[in-house]
One Martini backbone bead per residue (centre of mass of N, CA, C, O) as a GRO file, in nm:
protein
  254
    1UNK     BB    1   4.550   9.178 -12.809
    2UNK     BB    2   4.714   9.293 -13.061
    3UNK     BB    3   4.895   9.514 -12.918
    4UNK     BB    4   5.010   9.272 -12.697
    5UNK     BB    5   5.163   9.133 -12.900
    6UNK     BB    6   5.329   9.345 -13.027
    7UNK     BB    7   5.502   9.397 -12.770
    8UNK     BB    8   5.600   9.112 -12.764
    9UNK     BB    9   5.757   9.157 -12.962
   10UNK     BB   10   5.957   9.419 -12.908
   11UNK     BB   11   6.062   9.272 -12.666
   12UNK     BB   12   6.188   9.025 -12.821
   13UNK     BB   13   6.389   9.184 -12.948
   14UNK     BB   14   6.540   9.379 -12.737
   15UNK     BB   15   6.649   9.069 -12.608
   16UNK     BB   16   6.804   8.950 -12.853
   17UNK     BB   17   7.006   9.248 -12.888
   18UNK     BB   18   7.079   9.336 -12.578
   19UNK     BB   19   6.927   9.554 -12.461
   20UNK     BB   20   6.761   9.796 -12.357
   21UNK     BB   21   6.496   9.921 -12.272
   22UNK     BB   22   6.320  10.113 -12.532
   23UNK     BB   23   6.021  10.229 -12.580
   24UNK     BB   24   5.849  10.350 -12.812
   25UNK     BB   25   5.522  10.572 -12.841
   26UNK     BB   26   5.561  10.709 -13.105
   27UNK     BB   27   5.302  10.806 -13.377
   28UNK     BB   28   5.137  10.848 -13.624
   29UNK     BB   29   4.930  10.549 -13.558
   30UNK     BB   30   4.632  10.404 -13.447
   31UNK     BB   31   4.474  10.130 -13.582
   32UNK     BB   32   4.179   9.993 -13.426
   33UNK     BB   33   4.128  10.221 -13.154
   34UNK     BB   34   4.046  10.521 -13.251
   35UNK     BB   35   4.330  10.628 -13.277
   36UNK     BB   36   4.449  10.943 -13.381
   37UNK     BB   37   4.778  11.063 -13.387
   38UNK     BB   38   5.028  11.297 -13.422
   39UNK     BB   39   5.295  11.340 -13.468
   40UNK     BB   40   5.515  11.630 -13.400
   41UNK     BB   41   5.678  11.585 -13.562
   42UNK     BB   42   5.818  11.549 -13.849
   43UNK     BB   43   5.886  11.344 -14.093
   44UNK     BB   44   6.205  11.444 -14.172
   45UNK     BB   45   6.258  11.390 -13.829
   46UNK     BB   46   6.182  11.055 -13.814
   47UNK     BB   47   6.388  10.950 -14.010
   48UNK     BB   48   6.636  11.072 -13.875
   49UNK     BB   49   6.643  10.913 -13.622
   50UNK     BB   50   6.639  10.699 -13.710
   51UNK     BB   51   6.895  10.703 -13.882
   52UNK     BB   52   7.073  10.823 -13.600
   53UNK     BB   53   7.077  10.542 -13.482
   54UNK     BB   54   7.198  10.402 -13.663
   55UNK     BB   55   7.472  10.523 -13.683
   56UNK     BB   56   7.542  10.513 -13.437
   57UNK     BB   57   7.556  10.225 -13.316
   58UNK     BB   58   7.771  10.138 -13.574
   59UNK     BB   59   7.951  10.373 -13.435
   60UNK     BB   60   8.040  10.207 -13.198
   61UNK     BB   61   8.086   9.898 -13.286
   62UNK     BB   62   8.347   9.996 -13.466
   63UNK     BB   63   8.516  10.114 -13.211
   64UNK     BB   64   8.422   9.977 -12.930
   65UNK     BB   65   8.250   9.716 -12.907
   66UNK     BB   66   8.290   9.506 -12.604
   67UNK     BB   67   8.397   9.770 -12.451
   68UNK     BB   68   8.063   9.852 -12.469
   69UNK     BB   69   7.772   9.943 -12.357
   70UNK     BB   70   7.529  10.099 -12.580
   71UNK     BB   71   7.273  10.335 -12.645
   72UNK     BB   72   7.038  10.494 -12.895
   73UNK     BB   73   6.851  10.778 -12.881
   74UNK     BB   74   6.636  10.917 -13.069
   75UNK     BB   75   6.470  11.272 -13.056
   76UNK     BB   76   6.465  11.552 -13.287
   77UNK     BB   77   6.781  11.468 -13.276
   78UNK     BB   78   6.835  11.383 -13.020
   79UNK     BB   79   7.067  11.190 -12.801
   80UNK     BB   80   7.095  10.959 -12.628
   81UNK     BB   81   7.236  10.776 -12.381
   82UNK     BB   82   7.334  10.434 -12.296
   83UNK     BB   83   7.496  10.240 -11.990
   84UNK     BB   84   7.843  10.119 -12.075
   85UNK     BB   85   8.183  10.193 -11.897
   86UNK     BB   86   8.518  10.203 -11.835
   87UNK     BB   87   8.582  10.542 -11.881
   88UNK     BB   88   8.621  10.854 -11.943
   89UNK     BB   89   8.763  10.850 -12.210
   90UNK     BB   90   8.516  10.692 -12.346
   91UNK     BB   91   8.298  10.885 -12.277
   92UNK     BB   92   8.394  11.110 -12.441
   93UNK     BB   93   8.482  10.964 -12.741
   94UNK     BB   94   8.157  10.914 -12.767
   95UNK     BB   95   8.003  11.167 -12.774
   96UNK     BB   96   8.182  11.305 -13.001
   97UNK     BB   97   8.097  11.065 -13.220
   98UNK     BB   98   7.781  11.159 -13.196
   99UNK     BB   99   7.788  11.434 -13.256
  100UNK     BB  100   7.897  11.453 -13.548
  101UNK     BB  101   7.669  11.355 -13.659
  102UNK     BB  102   7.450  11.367 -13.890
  103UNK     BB  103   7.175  11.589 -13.785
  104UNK     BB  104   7.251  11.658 -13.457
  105UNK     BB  105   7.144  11.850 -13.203
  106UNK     BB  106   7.238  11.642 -12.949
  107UNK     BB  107   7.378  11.517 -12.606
  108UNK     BB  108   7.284  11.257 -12.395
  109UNK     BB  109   7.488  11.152 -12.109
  110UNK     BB  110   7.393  10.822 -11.929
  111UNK     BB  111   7.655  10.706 -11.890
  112UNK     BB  112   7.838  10.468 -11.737
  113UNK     BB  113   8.107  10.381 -11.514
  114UNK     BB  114   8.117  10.029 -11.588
  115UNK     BB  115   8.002   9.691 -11.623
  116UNK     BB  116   7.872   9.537 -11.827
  117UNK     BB  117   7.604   9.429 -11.850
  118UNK     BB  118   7.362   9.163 -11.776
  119UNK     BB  119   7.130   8.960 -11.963
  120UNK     BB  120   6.923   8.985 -11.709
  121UNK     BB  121   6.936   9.318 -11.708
  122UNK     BB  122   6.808   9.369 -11.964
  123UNK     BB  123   6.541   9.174 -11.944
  124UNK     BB  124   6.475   9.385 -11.682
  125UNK     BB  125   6.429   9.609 -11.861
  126UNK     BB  126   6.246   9.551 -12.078
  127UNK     BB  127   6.017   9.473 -11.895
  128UNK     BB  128   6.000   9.772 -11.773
  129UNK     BB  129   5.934   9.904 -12.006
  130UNK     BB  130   5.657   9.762 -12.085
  131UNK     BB  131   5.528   9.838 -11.807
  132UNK     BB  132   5.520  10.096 -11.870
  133UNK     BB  133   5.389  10.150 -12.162
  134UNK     BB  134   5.125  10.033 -12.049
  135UNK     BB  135   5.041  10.262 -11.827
  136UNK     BB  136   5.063  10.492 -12.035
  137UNK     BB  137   4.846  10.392 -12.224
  138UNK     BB  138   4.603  10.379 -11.995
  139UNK     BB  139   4.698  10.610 -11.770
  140UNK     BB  140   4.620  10.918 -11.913
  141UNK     BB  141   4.354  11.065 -11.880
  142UNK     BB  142   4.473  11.317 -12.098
  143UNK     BB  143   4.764  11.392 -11.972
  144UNK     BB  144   4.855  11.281 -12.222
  145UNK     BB  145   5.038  11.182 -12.502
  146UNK     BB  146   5.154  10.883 -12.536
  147UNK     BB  147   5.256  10.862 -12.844
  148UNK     BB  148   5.507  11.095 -12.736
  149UNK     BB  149   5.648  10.883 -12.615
  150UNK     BB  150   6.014  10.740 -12.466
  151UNK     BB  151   6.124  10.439 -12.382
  152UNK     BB  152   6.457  10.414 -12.141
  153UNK     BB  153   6.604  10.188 -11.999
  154UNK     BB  154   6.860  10.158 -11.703
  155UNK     BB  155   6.912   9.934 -11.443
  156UNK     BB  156   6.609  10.070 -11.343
  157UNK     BB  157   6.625  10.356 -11.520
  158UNK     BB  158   6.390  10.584 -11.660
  159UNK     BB  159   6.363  10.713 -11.976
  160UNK     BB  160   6.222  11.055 -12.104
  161UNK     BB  161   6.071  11.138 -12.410
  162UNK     BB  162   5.970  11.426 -12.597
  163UNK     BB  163   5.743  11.600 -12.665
  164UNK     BB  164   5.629  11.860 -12.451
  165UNK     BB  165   5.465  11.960 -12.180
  166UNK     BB  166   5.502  12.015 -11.812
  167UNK     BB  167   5.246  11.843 -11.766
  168UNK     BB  168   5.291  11.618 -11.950
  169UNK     BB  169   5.571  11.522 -11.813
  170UNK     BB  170   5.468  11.486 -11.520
  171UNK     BB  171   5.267  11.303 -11.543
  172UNK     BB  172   5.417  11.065 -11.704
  173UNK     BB  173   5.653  11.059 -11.448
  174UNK     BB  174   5.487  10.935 -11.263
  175UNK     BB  175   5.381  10.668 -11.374
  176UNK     BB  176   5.639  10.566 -11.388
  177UNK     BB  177   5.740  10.583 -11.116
  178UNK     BB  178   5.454  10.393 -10.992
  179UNK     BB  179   5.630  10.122 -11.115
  180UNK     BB  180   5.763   9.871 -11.073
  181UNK     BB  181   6.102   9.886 -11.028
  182UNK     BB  182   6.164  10.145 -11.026
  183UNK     BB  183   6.403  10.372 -10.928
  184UNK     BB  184   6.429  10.581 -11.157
  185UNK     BB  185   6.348  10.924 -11.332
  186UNK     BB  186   6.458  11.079 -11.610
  187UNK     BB  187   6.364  11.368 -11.775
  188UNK     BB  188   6.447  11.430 -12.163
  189UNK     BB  189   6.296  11.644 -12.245
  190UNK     BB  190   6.088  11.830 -12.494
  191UNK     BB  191   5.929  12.166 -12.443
  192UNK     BB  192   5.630  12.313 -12.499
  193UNK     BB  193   5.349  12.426 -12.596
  194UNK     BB  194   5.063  12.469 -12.595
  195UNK     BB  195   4.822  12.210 -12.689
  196UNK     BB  196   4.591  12.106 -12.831
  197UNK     BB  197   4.332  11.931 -12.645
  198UNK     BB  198   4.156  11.750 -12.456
  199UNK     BB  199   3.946  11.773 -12.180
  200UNK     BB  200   4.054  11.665 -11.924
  201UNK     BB  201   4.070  11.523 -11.659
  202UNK     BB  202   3.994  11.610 -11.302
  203UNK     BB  203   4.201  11.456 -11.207
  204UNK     BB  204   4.465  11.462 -10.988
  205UNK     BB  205   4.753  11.333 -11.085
  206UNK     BB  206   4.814  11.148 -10.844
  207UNK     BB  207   4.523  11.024 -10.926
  208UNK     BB  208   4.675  10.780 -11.167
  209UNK     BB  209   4.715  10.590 -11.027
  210UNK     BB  210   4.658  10.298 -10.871
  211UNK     BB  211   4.457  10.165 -10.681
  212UNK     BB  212   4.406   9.969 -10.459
  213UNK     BB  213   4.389   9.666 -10.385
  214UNK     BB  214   4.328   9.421 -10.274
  215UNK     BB  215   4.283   9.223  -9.983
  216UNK     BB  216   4.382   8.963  -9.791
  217UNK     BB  217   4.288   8.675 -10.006
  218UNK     BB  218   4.245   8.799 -10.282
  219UNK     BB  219   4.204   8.727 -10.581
  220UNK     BB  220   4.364   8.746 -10.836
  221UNK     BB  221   4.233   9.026 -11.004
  222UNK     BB  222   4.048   9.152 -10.859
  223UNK     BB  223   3.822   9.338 -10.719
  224UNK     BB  224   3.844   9.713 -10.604
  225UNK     BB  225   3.590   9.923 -10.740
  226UNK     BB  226   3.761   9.941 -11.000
  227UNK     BB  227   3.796   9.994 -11.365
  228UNK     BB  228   4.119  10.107 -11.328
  229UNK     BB  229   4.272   9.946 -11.172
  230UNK     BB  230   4.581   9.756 -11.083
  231UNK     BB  231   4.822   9.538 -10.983
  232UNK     BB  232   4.971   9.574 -10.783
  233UNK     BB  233   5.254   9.481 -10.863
  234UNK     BB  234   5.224   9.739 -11.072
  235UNK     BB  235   5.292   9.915 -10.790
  236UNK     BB  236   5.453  10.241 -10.648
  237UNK     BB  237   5.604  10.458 -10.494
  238UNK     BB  238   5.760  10.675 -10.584
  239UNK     BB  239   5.992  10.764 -10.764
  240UNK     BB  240   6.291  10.943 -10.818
  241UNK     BB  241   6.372  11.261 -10.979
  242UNK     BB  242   6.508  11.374 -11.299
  243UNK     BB  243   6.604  11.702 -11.524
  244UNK     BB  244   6.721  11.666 -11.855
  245UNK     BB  245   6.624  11.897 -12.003
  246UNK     BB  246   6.553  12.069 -12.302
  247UNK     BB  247   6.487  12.288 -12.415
  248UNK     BB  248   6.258  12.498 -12.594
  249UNK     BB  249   6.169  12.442 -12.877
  250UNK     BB  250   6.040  12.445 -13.176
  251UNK     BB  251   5.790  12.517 -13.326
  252UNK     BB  252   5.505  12.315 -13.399
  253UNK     BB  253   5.341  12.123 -13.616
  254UNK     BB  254   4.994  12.022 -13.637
   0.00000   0.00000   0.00000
């Protein structure tokens, strides 16, 4: 449960931020559950990210003020852009502005021409975040590392960033899409080579998704036979999927 608080803190950060769903599963390690993966990234790249982002932001904020809500999410130096804007010439003038900081090498542009979200749309990207995020981390059967993607929302819309082979791009975008309440899944990998991982399950991709829940009249949390079911409401039919990614990276050092 320490790790089950650590994401309800990072949740109520993004609800109180106003922003929509972000989820980072990227991390250098995961002390204290036998777990330590490191970031494909090189230390210097997430330094980087990270301060892209802050920058990004800031200058959002100070161009722009409340007539657009934007997030910048960096993930290799890539930016991604979500959210709401007035019109195409602000869409624009948004992307070139980002395009400039130091040390972007790219921008995916994924905002829409709309009215502001409402808070109550922030907060149900958030916690539709937080519930891929759980289940990303769940239920990876070793077909990927989750802590090399990157969860965010916006709209009911997730996006998934990060270093990635595209069978684990594959793998982590279904389980993202039969997400109970995802809308559509769009993919904003960058792909590499094969690389060294445990041996995977030997189940099928599709059957990765949680299985069928109790029957009709089954107690809430009910066992349905299997000990890695997830609870009928947070699966559904896959969601629409499509695929915004970036050429193939430079190769990564491990």
């Amino acid at each position: 449960m320490k790790h089950l608080r650590g994401w309800g803190v990072l949740f109520l950060l993004c609800v109180v931020a106003g922003l929509p769903g972000c989820f980072p599963l990227m991390a250098t390690g995961v002390v204290g559950t036998g777990l330590v993966v490191a970031d494909r990234r090189t230390t210097g790249t997430q330094l980087d990210d990270q301060s892209i982002e802050g920058h990004a932001s800031h200058a959002i904020d100070n161009q722009f003020g409340d007539k657009v809500h934007v997030n910048a999410t960096c993930f290799n130096r890539n930016v991604l852009l979500t959210g709401e804007v007035p019109d195409q010439n602000t869409r624009k003038d948004l992307e070139t502005l980002v395009k400039e900081l130091v040390n972007v090498r790219s921008v995916i542009d994924e905002t829409t021409i709309a009215p502001n979200s409402s808070f109550s749309q922030r907060t149900s990207d958030s916690y539709l975040s937080t519930k891929v995020h759980t289940r990303l981390m769940t239920e990876s059967h070793e077909h990927y590392s989750p802590v090399q993607i990157s969860v965010t929302t916006e709209n009911g819309v997730v996006y998934l960033m990060g270093l990635v082979t595209r069978g684990e791009g594959d793998a982590a975008a279904h389980v993202a899409s039969t997400t109970s309440g995802v809308q559509q899944v769009v993919k904003v990998f960058e792909y590499i080579d094969t690389v060294a991982v445990p041996a995977p399950d030997k189940r099928p991709i599709g059957e990765i998704q949680a299985e069928p829940g109790p029957g009709p009249g089954a107690a809430p949390g009910a066992a349905t036979g299997s000990a890695t079911a997830s609870k009928p409401a947070d699966v559904q039919p896959p969601a629409p999927q499509s695929d915004d990614s970036l050429s193939p990276g430079q190769p990564v050092k491990m």
